[in-house]
Structures are given as structure tokens and as C-alpha cells.
C-alpha positions as CSV (number, residue, x, y, z in Angstrom):
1,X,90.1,81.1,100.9
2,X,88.5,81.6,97.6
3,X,88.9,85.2,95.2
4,X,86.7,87.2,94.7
5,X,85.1,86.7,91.1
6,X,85.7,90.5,90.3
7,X,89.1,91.3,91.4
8,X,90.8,87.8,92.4
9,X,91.5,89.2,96.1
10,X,90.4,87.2,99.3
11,X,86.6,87.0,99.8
12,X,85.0,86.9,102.8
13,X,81.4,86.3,101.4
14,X,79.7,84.2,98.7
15,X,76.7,85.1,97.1
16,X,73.5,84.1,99.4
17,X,71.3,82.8,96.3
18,X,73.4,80.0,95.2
19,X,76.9,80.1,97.5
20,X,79.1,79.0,93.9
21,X,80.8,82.4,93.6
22,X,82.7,85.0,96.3
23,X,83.2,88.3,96.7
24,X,85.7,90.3,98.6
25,X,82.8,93.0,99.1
26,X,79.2,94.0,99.1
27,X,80.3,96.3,96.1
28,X,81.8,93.7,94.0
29,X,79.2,91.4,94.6
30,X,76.2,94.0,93.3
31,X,78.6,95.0,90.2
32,X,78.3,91.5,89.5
33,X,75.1,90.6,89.5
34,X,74.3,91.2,86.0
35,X,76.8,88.7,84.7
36,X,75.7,85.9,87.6
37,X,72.2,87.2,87.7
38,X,71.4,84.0,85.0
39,X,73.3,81.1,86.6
40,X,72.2,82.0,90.0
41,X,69.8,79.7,92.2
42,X,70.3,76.6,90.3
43,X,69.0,74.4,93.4
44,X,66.9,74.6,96.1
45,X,66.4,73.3,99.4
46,X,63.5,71.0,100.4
47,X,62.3,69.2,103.6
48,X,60.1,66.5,102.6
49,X,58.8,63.3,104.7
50,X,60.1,60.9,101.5
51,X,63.7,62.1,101.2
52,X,64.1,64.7,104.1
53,X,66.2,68.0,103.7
54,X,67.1,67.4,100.2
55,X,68.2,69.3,96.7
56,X,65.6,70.3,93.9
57,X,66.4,72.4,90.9
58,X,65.7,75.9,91.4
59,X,65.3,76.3,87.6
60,X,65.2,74.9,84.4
61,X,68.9,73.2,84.0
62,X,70.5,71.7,80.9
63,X,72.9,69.1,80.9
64,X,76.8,70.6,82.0
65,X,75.1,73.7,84.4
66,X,76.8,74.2,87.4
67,X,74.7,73.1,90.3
68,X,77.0,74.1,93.1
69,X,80.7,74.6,94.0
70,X,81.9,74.2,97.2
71,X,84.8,74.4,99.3
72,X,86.1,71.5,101.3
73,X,84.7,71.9,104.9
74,X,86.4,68.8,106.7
75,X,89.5,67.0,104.7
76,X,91.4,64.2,106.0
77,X,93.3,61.1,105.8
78,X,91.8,58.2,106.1
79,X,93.4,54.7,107.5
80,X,94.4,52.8,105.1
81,X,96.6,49.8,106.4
82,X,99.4,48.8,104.7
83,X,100.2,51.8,102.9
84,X,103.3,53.8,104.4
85,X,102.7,56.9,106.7
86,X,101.2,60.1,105.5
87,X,101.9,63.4,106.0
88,X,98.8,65.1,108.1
89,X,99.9,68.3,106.0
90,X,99.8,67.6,102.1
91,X,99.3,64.0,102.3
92,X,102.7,63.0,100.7
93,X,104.5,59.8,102.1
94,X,106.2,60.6,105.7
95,X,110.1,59.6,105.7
96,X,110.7,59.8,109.8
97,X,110.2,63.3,110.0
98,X,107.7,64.9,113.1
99,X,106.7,67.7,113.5
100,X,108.9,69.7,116.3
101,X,105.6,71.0,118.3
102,X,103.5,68.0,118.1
103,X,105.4,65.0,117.0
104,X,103.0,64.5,114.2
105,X,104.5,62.6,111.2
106,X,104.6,65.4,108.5
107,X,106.8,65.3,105.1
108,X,108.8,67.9,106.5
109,X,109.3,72.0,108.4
110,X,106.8,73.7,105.4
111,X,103.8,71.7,106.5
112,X,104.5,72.0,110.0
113,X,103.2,76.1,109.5
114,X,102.1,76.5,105.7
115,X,99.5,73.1,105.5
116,X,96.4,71.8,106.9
117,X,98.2,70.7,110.1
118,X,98.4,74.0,111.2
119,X,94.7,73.8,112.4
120,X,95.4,70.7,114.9
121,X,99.1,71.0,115.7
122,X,98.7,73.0,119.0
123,X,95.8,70.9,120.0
124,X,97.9,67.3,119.3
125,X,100.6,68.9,121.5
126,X,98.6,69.9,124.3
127,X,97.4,66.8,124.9
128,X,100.5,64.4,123.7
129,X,98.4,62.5,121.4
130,X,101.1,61.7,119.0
131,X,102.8,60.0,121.8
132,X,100.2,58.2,123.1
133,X,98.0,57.1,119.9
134,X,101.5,55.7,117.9
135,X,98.9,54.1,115.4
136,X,96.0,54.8,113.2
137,X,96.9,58.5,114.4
138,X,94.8,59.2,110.7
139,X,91.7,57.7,112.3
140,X,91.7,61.2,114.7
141,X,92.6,63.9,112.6
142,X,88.9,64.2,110.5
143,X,86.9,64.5,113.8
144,X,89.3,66.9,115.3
145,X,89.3,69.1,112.4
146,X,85.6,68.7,112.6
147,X,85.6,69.3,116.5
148,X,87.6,72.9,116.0
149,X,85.0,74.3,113.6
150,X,83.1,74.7,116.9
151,X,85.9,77.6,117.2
152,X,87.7,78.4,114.3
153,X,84.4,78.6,112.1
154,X,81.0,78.7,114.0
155,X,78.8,79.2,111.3
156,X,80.3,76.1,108.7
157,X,80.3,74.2,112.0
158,X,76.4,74.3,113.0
159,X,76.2,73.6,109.0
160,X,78.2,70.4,109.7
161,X,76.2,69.4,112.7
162,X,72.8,69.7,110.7
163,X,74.0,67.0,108.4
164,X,72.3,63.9,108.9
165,X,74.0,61.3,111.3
166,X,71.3,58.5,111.4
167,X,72.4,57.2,115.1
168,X,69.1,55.9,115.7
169,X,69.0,53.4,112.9
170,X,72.7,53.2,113.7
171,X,72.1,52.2,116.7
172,X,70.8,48.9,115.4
173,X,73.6,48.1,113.7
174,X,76.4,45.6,115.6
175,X,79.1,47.7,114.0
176,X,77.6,51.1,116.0
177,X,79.7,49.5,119.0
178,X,83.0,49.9,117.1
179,X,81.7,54.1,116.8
180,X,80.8,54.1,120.5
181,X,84.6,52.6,121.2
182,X,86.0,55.5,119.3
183,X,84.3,58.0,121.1
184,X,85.2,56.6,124.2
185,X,89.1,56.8,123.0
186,X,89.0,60.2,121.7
187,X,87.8,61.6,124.6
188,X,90.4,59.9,126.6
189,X,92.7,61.3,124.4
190,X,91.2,65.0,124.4
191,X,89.7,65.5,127.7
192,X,87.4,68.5,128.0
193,X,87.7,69.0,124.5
194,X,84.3,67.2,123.9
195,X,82.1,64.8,125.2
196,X,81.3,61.2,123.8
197,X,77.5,62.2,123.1
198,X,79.0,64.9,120.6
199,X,81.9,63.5,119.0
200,X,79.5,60.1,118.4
201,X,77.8,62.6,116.3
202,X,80.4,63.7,114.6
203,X,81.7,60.7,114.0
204,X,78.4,59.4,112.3
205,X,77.9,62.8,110.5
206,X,81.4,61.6,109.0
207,X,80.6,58.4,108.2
208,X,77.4,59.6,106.2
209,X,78.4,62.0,104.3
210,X,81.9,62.6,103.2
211,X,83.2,61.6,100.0
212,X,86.1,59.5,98.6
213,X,88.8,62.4,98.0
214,X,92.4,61.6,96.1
215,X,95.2,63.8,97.2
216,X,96.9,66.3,94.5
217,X,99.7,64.4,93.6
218,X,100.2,61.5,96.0
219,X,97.0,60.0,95.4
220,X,96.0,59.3,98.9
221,X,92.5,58.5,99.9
222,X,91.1,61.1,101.8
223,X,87.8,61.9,103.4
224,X,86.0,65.6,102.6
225,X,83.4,66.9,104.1
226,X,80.6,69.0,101.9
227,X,77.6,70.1,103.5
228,X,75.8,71.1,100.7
229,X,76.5,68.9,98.7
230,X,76.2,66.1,101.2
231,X,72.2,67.5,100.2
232,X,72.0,65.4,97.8
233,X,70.1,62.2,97.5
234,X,70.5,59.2,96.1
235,X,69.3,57.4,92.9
236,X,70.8,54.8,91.0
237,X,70.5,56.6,88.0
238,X,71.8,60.0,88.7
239,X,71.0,63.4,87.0
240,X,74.1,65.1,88.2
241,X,78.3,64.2,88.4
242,X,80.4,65.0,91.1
243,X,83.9,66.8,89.5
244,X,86.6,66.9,92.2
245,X,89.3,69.7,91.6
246,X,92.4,70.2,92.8
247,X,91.7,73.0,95.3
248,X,90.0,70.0,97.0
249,X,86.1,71.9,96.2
250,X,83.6,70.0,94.5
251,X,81.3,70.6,91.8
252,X,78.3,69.0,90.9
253,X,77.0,69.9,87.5
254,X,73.4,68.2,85.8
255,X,74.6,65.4,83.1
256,X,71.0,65.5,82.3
257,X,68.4,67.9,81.3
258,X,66.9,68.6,85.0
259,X,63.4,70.0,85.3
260,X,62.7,73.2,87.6
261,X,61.3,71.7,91.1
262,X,62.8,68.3,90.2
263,X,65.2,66.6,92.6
264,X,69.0,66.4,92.3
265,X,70.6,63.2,92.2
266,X,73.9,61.6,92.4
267,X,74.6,57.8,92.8
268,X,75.5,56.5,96.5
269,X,76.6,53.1,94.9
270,X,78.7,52.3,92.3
271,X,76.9,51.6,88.7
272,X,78.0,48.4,88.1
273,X,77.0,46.7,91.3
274,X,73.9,44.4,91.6
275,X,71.3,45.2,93.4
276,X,71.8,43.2,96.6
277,X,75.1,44.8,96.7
278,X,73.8,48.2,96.1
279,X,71.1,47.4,99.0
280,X,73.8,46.2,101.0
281,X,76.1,49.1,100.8
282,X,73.1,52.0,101.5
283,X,71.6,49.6,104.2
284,X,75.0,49.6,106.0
285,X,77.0,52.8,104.9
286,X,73.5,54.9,104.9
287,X,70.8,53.3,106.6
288,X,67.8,53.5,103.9
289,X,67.0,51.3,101.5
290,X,66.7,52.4,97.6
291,X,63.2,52.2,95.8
292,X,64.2,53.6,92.6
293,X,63.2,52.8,89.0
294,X,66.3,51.2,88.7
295,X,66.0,49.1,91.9
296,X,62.3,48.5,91.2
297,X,62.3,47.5,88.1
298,X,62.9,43.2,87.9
299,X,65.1,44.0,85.1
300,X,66.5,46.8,86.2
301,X,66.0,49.2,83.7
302,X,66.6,46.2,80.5
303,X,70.0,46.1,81.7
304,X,69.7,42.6,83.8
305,X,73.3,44.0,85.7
306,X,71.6,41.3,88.5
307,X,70.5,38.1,86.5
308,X,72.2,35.2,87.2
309,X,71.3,31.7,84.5
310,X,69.0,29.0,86.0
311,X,70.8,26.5,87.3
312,X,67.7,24.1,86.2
313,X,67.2,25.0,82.5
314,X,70.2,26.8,82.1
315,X,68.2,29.0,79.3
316,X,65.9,31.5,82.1
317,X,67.5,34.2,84.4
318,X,66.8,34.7,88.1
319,X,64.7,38.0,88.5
320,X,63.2,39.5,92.1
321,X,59.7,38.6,93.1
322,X,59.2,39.9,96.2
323,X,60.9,37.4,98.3
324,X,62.4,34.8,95.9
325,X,64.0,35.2,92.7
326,X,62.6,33.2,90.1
327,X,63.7,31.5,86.8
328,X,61.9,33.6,83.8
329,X,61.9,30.1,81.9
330,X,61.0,27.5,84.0
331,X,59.6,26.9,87.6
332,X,63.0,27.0,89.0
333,X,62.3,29.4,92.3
334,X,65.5,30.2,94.5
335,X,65.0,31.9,97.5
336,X,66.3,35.0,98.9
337,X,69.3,33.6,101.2
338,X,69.6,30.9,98.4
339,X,70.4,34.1,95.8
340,X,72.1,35.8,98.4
341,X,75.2,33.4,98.4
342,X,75.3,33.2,94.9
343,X,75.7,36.7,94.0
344,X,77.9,37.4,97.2
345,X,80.3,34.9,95.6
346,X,80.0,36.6,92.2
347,X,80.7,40.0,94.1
348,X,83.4,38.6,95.8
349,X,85.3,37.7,92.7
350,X,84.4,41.1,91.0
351,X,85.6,43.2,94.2
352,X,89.1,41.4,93.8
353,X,89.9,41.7,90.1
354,X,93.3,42.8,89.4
355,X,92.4,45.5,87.3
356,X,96.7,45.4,85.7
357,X,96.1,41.5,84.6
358,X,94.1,41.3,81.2
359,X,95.0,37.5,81.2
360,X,93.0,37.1,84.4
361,X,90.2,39.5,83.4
362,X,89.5,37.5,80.2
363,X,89.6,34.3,82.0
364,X,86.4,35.6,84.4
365,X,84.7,36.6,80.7
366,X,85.8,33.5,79.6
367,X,84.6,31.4,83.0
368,X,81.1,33.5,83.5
369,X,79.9,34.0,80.7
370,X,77.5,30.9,80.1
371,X,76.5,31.5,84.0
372,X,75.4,34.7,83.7
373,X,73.5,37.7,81.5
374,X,75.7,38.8,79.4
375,X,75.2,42.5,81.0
376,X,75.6,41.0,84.6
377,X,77.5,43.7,87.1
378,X,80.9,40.9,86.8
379,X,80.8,41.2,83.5
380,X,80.1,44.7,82.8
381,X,82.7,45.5,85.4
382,X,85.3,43.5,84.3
383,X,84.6,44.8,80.4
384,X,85.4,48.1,81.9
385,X,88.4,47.1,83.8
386,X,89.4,45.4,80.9
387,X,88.8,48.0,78.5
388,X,90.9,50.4,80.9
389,X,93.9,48.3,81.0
390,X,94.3,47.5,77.3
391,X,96.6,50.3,75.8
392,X,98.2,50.7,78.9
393,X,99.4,47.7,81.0
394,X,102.8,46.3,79.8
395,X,102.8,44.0,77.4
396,X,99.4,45.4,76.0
397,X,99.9,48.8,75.2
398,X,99.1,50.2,71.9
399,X,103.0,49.6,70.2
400,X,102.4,45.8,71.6
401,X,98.9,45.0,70.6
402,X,97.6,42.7,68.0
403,X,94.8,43.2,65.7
404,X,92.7,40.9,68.0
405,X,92.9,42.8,70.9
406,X,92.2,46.4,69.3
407,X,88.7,44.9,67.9
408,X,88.0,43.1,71.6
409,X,88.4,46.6,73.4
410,X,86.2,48.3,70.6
411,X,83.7,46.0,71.0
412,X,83.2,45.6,74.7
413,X,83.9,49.7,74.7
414,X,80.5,49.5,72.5
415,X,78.9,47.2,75.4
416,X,80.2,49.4,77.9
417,X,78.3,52.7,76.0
418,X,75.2,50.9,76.0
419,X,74.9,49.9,79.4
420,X,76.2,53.5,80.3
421,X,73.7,55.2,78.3
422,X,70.6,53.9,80.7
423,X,72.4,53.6,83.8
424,X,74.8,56.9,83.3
425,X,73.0,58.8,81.3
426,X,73.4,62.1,79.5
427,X,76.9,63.8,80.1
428,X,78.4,61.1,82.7
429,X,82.1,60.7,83.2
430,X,82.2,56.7,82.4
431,X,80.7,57.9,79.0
432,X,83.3,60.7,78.4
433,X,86.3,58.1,79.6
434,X,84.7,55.2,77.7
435,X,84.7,57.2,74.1
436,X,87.7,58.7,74.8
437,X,89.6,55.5,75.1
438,X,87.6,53.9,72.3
439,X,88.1,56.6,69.7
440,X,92.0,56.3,70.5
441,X,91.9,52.2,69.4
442,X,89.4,53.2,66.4
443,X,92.0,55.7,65.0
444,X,94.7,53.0,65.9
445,X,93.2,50.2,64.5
446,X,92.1,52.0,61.2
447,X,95.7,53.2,60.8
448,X,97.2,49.4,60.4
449,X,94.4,47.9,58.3
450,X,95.4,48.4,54.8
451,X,93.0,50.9,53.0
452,X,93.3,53.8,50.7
453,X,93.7,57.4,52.2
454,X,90.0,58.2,51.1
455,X,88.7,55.5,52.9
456,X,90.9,56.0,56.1
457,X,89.9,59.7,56.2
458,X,86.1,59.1,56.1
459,X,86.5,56.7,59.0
460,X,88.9,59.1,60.8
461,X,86.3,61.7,60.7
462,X,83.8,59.7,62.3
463,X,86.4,59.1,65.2
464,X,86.8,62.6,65.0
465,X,83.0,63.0,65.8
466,X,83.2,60.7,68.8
467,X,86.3,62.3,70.1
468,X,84.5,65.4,69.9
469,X,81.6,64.1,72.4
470,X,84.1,63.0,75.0
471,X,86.3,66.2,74.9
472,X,82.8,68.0,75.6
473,X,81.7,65.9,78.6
474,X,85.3,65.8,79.8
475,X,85.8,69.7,79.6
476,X,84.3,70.3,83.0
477,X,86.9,68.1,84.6
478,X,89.9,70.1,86.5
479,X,92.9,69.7,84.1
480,X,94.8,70.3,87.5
481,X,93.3,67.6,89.8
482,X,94.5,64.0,89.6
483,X,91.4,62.8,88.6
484,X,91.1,65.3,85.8
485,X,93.8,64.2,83.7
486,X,91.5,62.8,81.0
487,X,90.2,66.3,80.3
488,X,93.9,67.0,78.9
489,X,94.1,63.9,77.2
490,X,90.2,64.5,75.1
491,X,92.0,68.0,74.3
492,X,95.5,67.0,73.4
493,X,94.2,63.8,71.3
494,X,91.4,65.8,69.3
495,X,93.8,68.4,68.4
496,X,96.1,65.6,67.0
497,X,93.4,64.3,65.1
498,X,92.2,67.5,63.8
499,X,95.8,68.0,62.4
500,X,96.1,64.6,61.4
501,X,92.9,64.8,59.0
502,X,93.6,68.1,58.0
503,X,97.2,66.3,56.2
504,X,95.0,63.8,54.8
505,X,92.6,66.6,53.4
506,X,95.5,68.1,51.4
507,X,95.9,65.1,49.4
């Protein structure tokens, strides 16, 4: 439970304009209202026929303004094969222990009162499950939690069940047999708890809409439920960032300038996937199909993240017309299963990059380069993969790099902000992480080139200026969270800077 924003006790109500802040009273809340009165109402909710019950801004909103915050509604693990048992309490690794009412595999006694397991324990024991479902126990616990909203909270649970679920156009999907199989088992498991029409339902609702969410220390992939949030559409260039904190809420906050009456966006996909892939994912995972600017544009956008060379001039790229894709060069026309296989194979190599081996990662540059556009989503990826890993993987960090290597991450780091700047744009996090990690190798990398101390402290200041834009876009990550981490970093490296210029200054 959240604090109120007066006093910091429990609240048991949120402000019905724009749900971001609680209050533990009606009297708090109106004492209040001056202060939030401004940042109130930053969305909307629409129904349209084009994007259905969706997000628009309920106001003028500049890039950084808090759009919502929201508590977690569903959490859970998910499966995750080959990774050793969790803890259905704080999602730490299990050593043996179970939990002495339900035989759930916990980390030990504390979660077995004092954790989300609480909520299910009595439930799991009534019904033995932990004896009878020995694996993939995981797989049960989201839908459960979901299931005993209908009890525990009434009112988040009809939010939940409003969210869309798509079983119609699910329906046609082969997979929708493997959904229909795990209603079948959980009502075996919990009979009279539900039926199989319902927890379908809730399984789908759970498939749509929950997001990726890494456990606070442990890292675990976890699956959270938001229904506001889950609001929001899709575009592959998105207006707004999604900040995970360590309290397991969510914020989403602009990272551009967003007109009053204009829709919200966030980014189903991941950036640097082409677009069959990206069609692919929302086609399967979401059941639409995406006619952005991005998506309709040949070039998407100038950035060509999709063009593949001609394999008949070897000078054109492959672009989209209707159903071929065809050389911009020559006559060359391939069609669309012809295409299909070719970037399949080119996402299948960027889907299993080991993201710890630079050797490997310049050998794809090295090997793809001539085949592709130079911005193509392997090579961008890999660039940023790349630029991740140097500085940090042994054998590469910063003590143990050359020259050579310093000016390769800087310049792909370059690449990386120009791509980023039409498909990320405004106040993303790839942009804030990007310049964070180049304005580290600058300062390095001006430090062991021999110049005088007027020279290195002009350049240093110019770091200092791009240091300064990632420690603003970073700021509204949770310093707390796992994920937020490079908002310490931004902080702790600018102030370091700062200091160090200010010595060179007093020369």
C-alpha cells in the first residue's frame, strides 16, 4: 500500500482525476490540491473504432511529465527453463526449502507470511497443487493471483477483466490450443475455483498486456499486470517511456513534447527489429498489425533498419512494395516469402548474439556489412550490444583497452545516437544510456592522447555538456530498482567530472 502524499501513512484512496498520487483521507486529499492541482489529468481515456479504449493527453505535456504511476496489479514469475527454482515470495533462488502450509518452494519461513505468497498459500494447500503440479508450478501462480482479485479486490479485478484479451482473433491462431490446454489443467487443479470460459480469459488478458518485470535484486523475469497502463497503444516511434521502480509500479512519463488530445504511445516491439519481425511479434503476441509512419514508410523513417543489398547489382536495397520487395537500383524484384527467409535468417543470427563476446560481435559487422544497409536492425543491434560490452567485459574494460577500441565504441556510439534520435526520440532511455557510456570513453580517451591541459579541458567540457543530457534523461529512473542503476552512474560520473575540470580550471 502506497502513503499518503501529505502525511506518508497508508492510503486508502488515490486521487480520481489522474490515480498517480494517494491519500490516507478526504481531508488530506483537498489540502492538496493546490500543489497537484497543475500535474493533475495528464491523460485521458478514449474509445475510438481505430485504436479502441485508448490513452490521449489530457493536456499540454512536455517531455519528462509524469503521465501515470501505477501500482503493480498482477506480479509473477514467469517459466523460464533452465534457470534454478524461484522463490514464489521475493523471487530469490529456492535452496530445497517449502513452505510448511503449502509445500511451495519459497527462499525460506519470512516469505512464507511477510511476501506475495501470502495471497495464494492457503489456496495451493487446499487443493495440494504443489504436490500435484511438481513442475512449471510458476506457470500457475499469475492467473491465480489474478483469479483472487475476484475476492480480495473487486474493484482492481473488474479493472483487470476489461483489459483486452483478443480470444476471437486468438482463436485463429494454432497456438490458442496450447491456452485452451492450460485452462483445462488449472481447473483440474482448482476445482470450483473457476471455470475454463473465465480463466481462458484471464489467461489471454495476461498474455496481452503485462510487461517484462526484473525482480529487485535477483533479476528474475517476472510478469506485472497494469491496467492503465496496459491503455496504451502502440507505435513504433513512441512519445512516452516506461520507468520500472523498485516498488514494482510503473511510470510512464512523455520523452516527447505531447499535444493536448494527442494519443499516448509506447513501443510494443523492440526498436531495432525489422519490420517483418515487428509485424510478426504484434501479429502473434497482440493480434493487430502496425500502420505507423514508421511501418509505412518504405524507408522507414530514412533509417533503412529493414534493407537488405541486391543480390543482383549488389549496389540497390530491397524496399516494400506492396507485396514484393524490390531492388531500388535495378529490376531485381524478390517476393514476399522470398524476403521472408532472408531476413528470418538475419533475425535469427541477431536474436542469438552473445552480447559478453566483442570478438564474435565484430565478426557479424565484419561478415554483414557489404550485405546489408549499413543502419540494418543486425547491425544497429549488434553496434549497441557492442557498444554496451566494451568497458565492461573482461579483457575489454577500460584499464585493458587500446586506443583502437575507445575510437570504435565512440564512433558506432555516434551511429547509435542517430538512429536513436528518429526512432527514440526526445528524452528516451537508449539515448540517456547511449551518452552516458559514450561521454565515459570520450573523457577516457582524451585523458591518454597527449595534449596540453588547455586543450584537454576545452574537450572535457564538451563531455561535460553531453554528460549533462544523459544525467537529465536518466534522472527519472529509480536509483533503487535494478534497472535504474544508470541513473547513479549519470550522477556519480558528472560529479566526478565536474571536480575533475574544476582542478584543471585552477591551473
Amino acid at each position: 500500500m502506497r502513503g499518503c502524499v501529505v502525511c506518508g501513512v497508508g492510503a486508502s484512496q488515490c486521487c480520481g482525476g489522474c490515480g498517480n498520487v494517494s491519500y490516507c483521507g478526504v481531508k488530506h486529499q483537498k489540502s492538496h490540491w493546490a500543489d497537484h492541482k497543475a500535474a493533475c489529468s495528464p491523460f485521458k481515456i478514449e474509445q475510438s473504432a481505430q485504436f479502441g479504449k485508448n490513452l490521449i493527453a489530457g493536456r499540454n505535456l512536455s517531455a519528462g511529465d509524469l503521465i501515470i504511476d501505477e501500482e503493480v496489479a498482477v506480479l509473477g514469475p514467469t517459466v523460464d527453463e533452465g534457470s534454478p527454482g524461484v522463490c514464489l515470495g521475493c523471487y530469490f533462488p529456492t535452496h530445497g526449502y517449502k513452505c510448511s502450509t503449502c509445500q511451495a518452494p519459497l527462499c525460506g519461513p519470512t516469505c512464507e507470511t511477510q511476501s506475495d505468497h501470502a495471497q495464494e498459500c492457503e489456496v495451493l494447500a487446499k487443493y495440494d497443487v504443489c504436490q500435484k503440479k511438481m513442475k512449471d508450478l510458476e506457470s500457475l501462480i499469475s492467473p491465480l493471483r489474478f483469479l483472487l482479485l475476484k475476492s480480495g479486490d473487486t474493484a482492481r479485478f473488474k479493472k483487470c477483466m476489461q483489459l483486452s484479451a483478443n480470444i476471437e482473433e486468438r482463436k485463429q491462431q494454432a497456438d490458442f490450443q496450447i491456452t485452451t490446454r492450460k485452462a483445462a489443467e488449472f481447473c483440474d487443479l482448482f476445482p470450483d475455483l473457476t471455470t475454463e470460459e473465465e480463466i481462458t480469459k484471464i489467461l489471454c488478458i495476461i498474455d496481452t498486456n503485462t510487461y517484462q518485470v526484473l525482480s529487485s535484486g535477483s533479476a528474475h523475469s517476472l510478469s506485472g499486470l497494469y491496467p492503465r497502463v496496459a491503455l496504451l497503444n502502440h507505435n513504433c516511434v513512441p512519445n512516452s517511456r516506461l520507468i520500472f521502480r523498485a516498488d514494482y509500479s510503473l511510470q510512464v512519463r512523455a520523452s516527447v513534447d505531447i499535444k493536448k488530445g494527442s494519443s499516448v504511445f509506447i513501443s510494443y516491439t523492440p526498436p531495432f527489429f525489422s519490420l517483418l519481425a515487428r509485424m510478426n511479434i504484434l501479429q502473434r503476441g497482440k493480434q493487430f498489425l502496425c500502420s505507423c509512419d514508421r511501418c509505412s514508410d518504405p524507408t522507414e523513417l530514412g533509417t533503412f533498419l529493414s534493407s537488405i543489398r541486391c543480390l543482383k547489382c549488389l549496389e540497390g536495397f530491397y524496399q516494400p512494395r506492396e507485396e514484393t520487395w524490390n531492388c531500388t537500383s535495378c529490376d531485381n524484384v524478390l517476393t514476399f516469402e522470398e524476403f521472408s527467409t532472408l531476413d528470418a535468417k538475419l533475425l535469427s543470427v541477431q536474436t542469438r548474439l552473445d552480447k559478453e563476446n566483442i570478438e564474435e560481435m565484430k565478426e557479424v559487422l565484419a561478415k554483414y556489412s557489404g550485405k546489408l544497409h549499413p543502419n540494418h536492425a543486425l547491425l544497429t543491434e549488434t553496434k549497441q550490444h557492442l557498444a554496451a560490452a566494451l568497458g565492461c567485459v573482461d579483457g575489454y574494460r577500460y584499464d585493458q583497452m587500446n586506443k583502437e577500441d575507445l575510437e570504435l565504441k565512440i564512433k558506432i556510439s555516434y551511429e547509435l545516437l542517430d538512429i536513436c534520435s528518429i526512432l527514440e526520440p526526445g528524452i528516451s532511455r537508449s539515448r540517456g544510456i547511449t551518452l552516458l557510456d559514450l561521454t565515459e570513453t570520450k573523457a577516457r580517451l582524451i585523458q591518454i592522447e597527449a595534449k596540453d591541459e588547455i586543450k584537454v579541458l576545452e574537450e572535457l567540457v564538451l563531455v561535460e555538456k553531453q554528460l549533462k543530457e544523459a544525467q537529465h534523461i536518466l534522472q527519472y529512473e529509480d536509483e533503487n530498482a535494478l534497472e535504474g542503476n544508470v541513473a547513479k552512474q549519470a550522477r556519480i560520473q558528472l560529479g566526478q567530472l565536474r571536480g575533475h575540470i574544476v582542478g584543471l580550471q585552477g591551473f
